[in-house]
C-alpha positions as CSV (number, residue, x, y, z in Angstrom):
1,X,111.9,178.4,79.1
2,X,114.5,175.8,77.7
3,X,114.4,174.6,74.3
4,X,113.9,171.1,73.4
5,X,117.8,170.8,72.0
6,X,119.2,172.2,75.6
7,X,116.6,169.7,77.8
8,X,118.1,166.5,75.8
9,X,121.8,167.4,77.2
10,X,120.6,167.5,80.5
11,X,117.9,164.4,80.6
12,X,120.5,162.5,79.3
13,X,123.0,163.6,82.7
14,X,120.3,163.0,84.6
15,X,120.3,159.6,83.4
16,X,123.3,158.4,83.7
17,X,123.4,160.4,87.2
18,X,120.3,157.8,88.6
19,X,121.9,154.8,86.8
20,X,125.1,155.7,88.7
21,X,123.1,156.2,91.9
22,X,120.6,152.3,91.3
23,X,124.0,150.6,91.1
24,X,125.7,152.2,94.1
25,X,123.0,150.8,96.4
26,X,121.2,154.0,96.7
27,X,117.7,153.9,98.4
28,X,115.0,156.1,96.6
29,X,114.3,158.1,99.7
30,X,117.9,159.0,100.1
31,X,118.3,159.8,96.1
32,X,115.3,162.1,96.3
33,X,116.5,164.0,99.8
34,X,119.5,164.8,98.3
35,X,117.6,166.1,95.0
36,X,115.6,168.3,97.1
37,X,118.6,169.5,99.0
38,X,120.7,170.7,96.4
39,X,117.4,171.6,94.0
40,X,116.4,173.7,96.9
41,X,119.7,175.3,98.0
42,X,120.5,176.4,94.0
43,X,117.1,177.6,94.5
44,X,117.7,179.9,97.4
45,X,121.3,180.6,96.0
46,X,119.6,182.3,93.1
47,X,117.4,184.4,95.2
48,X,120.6,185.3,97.6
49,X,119.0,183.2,100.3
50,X,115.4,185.1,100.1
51,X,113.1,182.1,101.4
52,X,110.0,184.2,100.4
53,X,111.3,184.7,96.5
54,X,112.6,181.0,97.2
55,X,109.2,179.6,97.6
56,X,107.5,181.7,95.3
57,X,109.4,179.8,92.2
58,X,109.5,176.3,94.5
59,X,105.5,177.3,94.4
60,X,104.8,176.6,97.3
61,X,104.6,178.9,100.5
62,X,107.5,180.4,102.6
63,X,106.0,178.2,105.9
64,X,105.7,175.2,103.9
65,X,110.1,176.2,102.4
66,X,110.7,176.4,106.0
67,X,109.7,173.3,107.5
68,X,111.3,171.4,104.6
69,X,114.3,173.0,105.1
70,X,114.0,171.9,109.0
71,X,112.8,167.9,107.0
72,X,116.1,168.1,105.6
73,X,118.8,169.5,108.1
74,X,119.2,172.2,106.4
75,X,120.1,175.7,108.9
76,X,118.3,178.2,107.3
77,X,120.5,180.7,109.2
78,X,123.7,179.0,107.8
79,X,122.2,179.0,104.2
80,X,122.0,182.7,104.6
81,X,125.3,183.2,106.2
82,X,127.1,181.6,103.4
83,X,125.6,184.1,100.8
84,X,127.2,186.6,102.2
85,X,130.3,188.6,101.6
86,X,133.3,188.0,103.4
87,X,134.3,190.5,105.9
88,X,136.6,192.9,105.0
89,X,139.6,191.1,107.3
90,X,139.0,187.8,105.2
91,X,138.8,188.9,101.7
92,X,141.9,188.4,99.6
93,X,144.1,191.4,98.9
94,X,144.4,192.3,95.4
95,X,147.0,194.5,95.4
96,X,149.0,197.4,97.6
97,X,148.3,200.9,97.2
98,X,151.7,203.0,97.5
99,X,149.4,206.3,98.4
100,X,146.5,206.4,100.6
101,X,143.4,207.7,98.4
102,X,145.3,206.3,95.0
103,X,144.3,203.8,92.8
104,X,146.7,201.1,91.9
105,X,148.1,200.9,88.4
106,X,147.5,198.3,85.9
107,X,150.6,196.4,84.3
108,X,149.7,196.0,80.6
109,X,152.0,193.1,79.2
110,X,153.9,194.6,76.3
111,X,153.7,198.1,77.2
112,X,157.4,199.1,78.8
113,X,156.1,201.1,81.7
């Protein structure tokens, strides 16, 4: 649970955030289907895209997180597919080792090696 001193930060943000989205011409239903979106996908990013956890801390059922999901576009299968690790051919390579089996050395600055 939050303290009182680190809510007031974040009403305040969410002020300013709905007076920015009132005088952009903003409908209601839209402003609150993109709140659920992006509540729901941090949600499901917390759980590593586990819609049973998921809907356990939304409190409602795992049925009920589904069919919203399908309310608001949102591919459940996708959702999942973007937690995941890259494959091994996409991931960045971090460095070159010289000998199979052989860790790469780290380059300290300041230390002449």
């Amino acid at each position: 649970m939050r303290t009182p001193s680190e809510v007031r930060p974040l009403k305040r943000e969410l002020d300013t955030l709905i007076t920015q989205m009132h005088s952009a011409g903003i409908s209601y239903a839209e402003a609150m289907r993109q709140f659920k979106k992006r509540y729901i996908l941090e949600v499901l990013a917390h759980h590593k895209g586990n819609q049973c956890k998921a809907a356990t801390e939304l409190g409602m059922h795992r049925n009920t997180l589904s069919r919203t999901l399908a309310e608001l576009d949102m591919n459940s299968a996708q959702i999942r597919k973007g937690m995941r690790r890259p494959v091994m051919s996409e991931r960045p390579v971090l460095g070159q080792r010289s000998i199979v089996g052989q860790r790469p050395r780290l380059q300290i600055a300041g230390l002449g090696r």
